[in-house]
N, C-alpha and C positions, 0 to 999 in steps of 0.2 A: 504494500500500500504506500502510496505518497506521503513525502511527510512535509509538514511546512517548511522547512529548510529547504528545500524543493523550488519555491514559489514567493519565499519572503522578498520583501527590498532589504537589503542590506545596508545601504547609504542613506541614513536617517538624520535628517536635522534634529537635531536636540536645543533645550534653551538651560538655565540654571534656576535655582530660588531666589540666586542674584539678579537675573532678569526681571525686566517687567510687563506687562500686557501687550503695553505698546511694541516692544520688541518680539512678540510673540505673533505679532499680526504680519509686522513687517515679514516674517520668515516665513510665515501663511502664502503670503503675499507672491516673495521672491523666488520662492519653491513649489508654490501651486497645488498645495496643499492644504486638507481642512483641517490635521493634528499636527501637535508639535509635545513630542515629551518631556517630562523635566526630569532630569539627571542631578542628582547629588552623591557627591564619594565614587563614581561609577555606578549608581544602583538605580535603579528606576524607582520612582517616587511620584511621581503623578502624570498625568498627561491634559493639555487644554485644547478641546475642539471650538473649531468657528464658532458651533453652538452655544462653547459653553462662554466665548466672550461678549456674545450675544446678550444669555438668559442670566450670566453670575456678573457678567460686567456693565454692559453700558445700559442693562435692565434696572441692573441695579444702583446705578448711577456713580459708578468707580470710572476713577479717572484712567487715563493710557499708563499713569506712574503707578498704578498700583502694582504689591508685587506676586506673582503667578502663582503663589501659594493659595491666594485668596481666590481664584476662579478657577484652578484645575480640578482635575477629580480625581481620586487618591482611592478608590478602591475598585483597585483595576481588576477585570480580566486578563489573565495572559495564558500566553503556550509557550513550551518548551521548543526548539527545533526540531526535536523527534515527533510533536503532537502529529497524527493525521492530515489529512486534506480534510479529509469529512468531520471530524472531531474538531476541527475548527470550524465547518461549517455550521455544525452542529450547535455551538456556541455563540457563534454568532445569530443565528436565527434566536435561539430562546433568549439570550440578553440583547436583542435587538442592537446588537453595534455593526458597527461596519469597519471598524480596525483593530487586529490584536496585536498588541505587543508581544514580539516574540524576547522569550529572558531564557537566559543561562546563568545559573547560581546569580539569583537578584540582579545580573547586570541585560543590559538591552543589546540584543546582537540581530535585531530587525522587526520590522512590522511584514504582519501580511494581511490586506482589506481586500475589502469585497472585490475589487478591480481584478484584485491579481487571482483568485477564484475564480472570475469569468471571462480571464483570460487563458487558461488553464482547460488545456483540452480535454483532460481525464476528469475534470472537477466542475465542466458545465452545466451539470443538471442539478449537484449539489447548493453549484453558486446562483443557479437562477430562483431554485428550492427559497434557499437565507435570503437574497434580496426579494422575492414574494414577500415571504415573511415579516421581512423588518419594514416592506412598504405598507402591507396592509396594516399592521399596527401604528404605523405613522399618520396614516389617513382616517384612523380611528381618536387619535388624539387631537386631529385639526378642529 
């Protein structure tokens, strides 16, 4: 069976606790990307989506200097590199995410989102499976 080492990105922007929102957008921005993880000591420690600068930040009325601690989300799903293809898809449909971090002993050694599942030819029906999924629950919360 595939396993997400398979299928991960490898080359991940990261930001720090040092950073701040506004630095978190920009690398959104410059990389074209909706996540950016926070890394402290090497370990992975939270990760902040579009959404969440969205819903935890300019909802809440924080400013771009706030610092990333205060809007990421810190009780991450993750998979190992050995996890499945399907075992992350798996995962991703019932906590409706759309990117896991992949970790090796607490540190980040790649993501792999829904993209890279439906780019993945042995994993197209799983990946279409999770994005059903995570859409109809989306359009249930609109």
């Amino acid at each position: 069976m595939q396993s997400v080492r398979e299928i991960m990105t490898t080359d991940v922007e990261y930001c720090t606790p040092l950073d701040n929102v506004y630095e978190v957008a920009v690398k959104m921005k410059d990389n074209d990307v909706g996540a950016i993880p926070i890394i402290d000591n090497d370990q992975l420690i939270g990760m902040i989506t579009d959404r969440d600068l969205v819903v935890r930040g300019i909802a809440e009325k924080r400013s771009g200097s706030n610092q990333v601690t205060n809007v990421m989300s810190d009780n991450l799903i993750t998979v190992s590199p050995e996890t499945s293809v399907y075992e992350a898809s798996q995962l991703m449909s019932k906590h409706q995410i759309r990117r896991l971090p992949v970790v090796d002993n607490g540190q980040l050694v790649g993501i792999v989102a829904l993209g890279d599942l439906a780019i993945n030819k042995l994993s197209d029906q799983k990946a279409g499976h999770a994005l059903s999924e995570i859409s109809e629950s989306e359009h249930l919360h609109h």
